[in-house]
Structure formats: C-alpha cells, structure tokens
N, C-alpha and C positions, 0 to 999 in steps of 0.2 A: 686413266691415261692423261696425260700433261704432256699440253702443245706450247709451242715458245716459236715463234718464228723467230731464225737467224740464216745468215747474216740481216742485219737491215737492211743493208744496198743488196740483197741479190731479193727479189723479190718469187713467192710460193717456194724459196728452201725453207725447211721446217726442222725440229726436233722433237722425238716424239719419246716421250719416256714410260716402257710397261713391263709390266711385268712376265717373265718367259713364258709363264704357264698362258697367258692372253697371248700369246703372239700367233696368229693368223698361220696359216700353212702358205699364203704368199711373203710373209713377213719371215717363217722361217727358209724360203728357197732364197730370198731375198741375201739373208746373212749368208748362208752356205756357197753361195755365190760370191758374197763379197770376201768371206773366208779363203774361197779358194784361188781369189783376185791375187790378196794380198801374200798367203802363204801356199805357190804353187810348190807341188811334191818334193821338189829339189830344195827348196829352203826349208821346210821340216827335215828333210832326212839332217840335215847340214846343221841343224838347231840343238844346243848344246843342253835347250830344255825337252830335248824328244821323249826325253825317258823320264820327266818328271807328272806325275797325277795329279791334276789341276781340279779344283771342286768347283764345280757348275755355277754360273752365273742365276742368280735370281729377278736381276732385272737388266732391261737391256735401254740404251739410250740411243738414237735410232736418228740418223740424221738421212734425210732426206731430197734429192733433189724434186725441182720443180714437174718435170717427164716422171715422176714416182719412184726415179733409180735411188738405191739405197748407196750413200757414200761413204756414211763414216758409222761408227760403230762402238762404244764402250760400254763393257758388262761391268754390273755391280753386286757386290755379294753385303750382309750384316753378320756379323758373327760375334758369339758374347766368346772370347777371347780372354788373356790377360794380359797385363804391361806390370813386369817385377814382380809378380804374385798375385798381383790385384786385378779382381774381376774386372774387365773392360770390354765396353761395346764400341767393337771395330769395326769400318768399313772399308771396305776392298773394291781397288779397281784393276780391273783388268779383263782381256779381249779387248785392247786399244787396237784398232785398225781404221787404216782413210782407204778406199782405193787410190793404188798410182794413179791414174789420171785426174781426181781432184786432191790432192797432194798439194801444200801451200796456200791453201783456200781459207786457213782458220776452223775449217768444219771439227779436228780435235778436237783444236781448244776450246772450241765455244762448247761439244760435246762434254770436255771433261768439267768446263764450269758445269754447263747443268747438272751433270755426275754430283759432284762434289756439296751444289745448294741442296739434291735429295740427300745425299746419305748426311746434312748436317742436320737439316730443316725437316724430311720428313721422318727421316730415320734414327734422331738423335743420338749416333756418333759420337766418343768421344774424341776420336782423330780415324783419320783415314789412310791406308797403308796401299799402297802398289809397286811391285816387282818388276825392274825391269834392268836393258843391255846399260853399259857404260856410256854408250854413244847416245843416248837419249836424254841422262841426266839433265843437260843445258836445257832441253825441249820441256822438260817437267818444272825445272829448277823457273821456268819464266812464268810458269801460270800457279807458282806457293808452294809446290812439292819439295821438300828438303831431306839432303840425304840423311838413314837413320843409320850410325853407328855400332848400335849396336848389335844383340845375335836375335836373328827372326828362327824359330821353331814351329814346325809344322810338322803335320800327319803325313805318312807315303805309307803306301801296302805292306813295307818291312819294318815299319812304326815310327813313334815321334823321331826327328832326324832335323839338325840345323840346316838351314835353305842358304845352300852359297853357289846355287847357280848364277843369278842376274843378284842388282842393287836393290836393296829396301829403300823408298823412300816414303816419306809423311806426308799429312796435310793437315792441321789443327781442326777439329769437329766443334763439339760443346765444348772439349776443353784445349789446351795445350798439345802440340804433336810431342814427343817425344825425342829428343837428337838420341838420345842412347839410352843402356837398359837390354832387357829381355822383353821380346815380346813374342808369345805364345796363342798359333793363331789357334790350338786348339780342334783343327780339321784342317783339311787339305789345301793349299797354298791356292791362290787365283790370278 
C-alpha cells in the first residue's frame, strides 16, 4: 500500500493506493457506498453504458477524508493488449467517481495523478487508456488525457465488438499515447 497525503492545505486527507484483493471489508462498504452516492438507481437505469460488461478493477486508488469518509475513488486495470498489431502493455482507468458533496475539491485530479504515476512507474505502461461521456473530455483533456481517434476494440459476452459507447482517451506511459490507430484491449473494456 502507497500513502501520499493530499491536498497539502487540507490536512489527514490521504490517498491510499491497493490492491482489490487487499481491500478490507470496511474499505469495500466504504466504496459501495460511495458507488451508490455517486450512481443512484435512476442514473444507472438512464446510463447508456448499462448494457456494457466492464472487467473488474485490479487496483483501486482511495481517497480519503480526514473523519475516515471515503470521497473519491479511481480503479486501475494492466492489460497486455495491442496498438495496430503490436503487443502493448496498457493501462486503464476507470471507476472515476468523487462524491457530490466533495465535488470541486481536486480530490479526482489529484486521484488520477496518482493513478496515472502507478500505471507508469510501477506498472510500466506503455500509455494509459480511459473511456468516458463527451462532457468530461475538458475535465480529462486538463490533467494530459488526449482524445484517441481512433477504433478501440474490446471483449463483450457476444465477442470482440468496437466500444462506441463513451470517448477513448490517452495518456503517454513509457512510451508515446497514441491520437489514432487500433487499439485492442484484448478483454473487457474498464
């Protein structure tokens, strides 16, 4: 586990980065609470990804208020993948959620930085890939994420299948992100 305090000025908020299979049975009520903070029944039914099969997070990045409440949240998956035919080792993000009421806090961003130092630094990544709505691009687009152009290809229960739900965007790992191209995640979208 890898602790970072952030913000600086809010003093005991923390980021705590581990692995799912380590995660505490308070640490998992903790999420499923804040899951169900962010995405009550009515915004899933109304989610245009309801019907898409999402491959389970492997680590989870864990932000923390000072009272121990869990506020913000993004999963990380590694996946050896490919980009245009060639073996590539991809990393993925997604389960982005803040709760509403700390919302505008920076707790994301500073989350997805720390996201993004492991899957480059400990995970060596060659770029980093995350799916998401239209209306968020700006939100990504200001912490390095660029949108990816071209066709993202993933796994679903009826088989490999182009993913033209939500936006592909990048993030440059060890090597270069990619603006275009195929990239095949190889297993089920996150």
């Amino acid at each position: 586990m890898a602790r970072d305090p952030w913000p600086p000025d809010a003093p005991g908020v923390r980021i705590d980065l581990k692995a799912v299979a380590d995660l505490s049975d308070a640490e998992r009520a903790a999420l499923r609470a804040l899951t169900a903070a962010v995405y009550p029944p009515e915004v899933l039914a109304a989610s245009p990804a309801r019907h898409v099969t999402w491959a389970p997070v492997q680590w989870s990045v864990l932000v923390w208020s000072p009272e121990g409440a869990l506020l913000s949240h993004v999963g990380l998956v590694v996946r050896h993948g490919a980009l245009d035919g060639a073996p590539a080792r991809i990393g993925g993000v997604g389960g982005v959620k803040t709760h509403p009421g700390a919302e505008g806090r920076g707790l994301a961003s500073a989350a997805l930085a720390r996201a993004a130092a492991a899957l480059r630094e400990e995970h060596g990544v060659a770029f980093s890939l995350l799916v998401c709505r239209d209306d968020l691009l700006p939100f990504y687009g200001r912490l390095g994420w660029r949108p990816f152009a071209g066709r993202l290809l993933v796994e679903q229960p009826a088989g490999p299948t182009l993913f033209t739900v939500n936006r592909a965007m990048v993030l440059p790992g060890l090597g270069a992100a990619p603006g275009a191209g195929t990239i095949d995640l190889k297993g089920l979208p996150w």
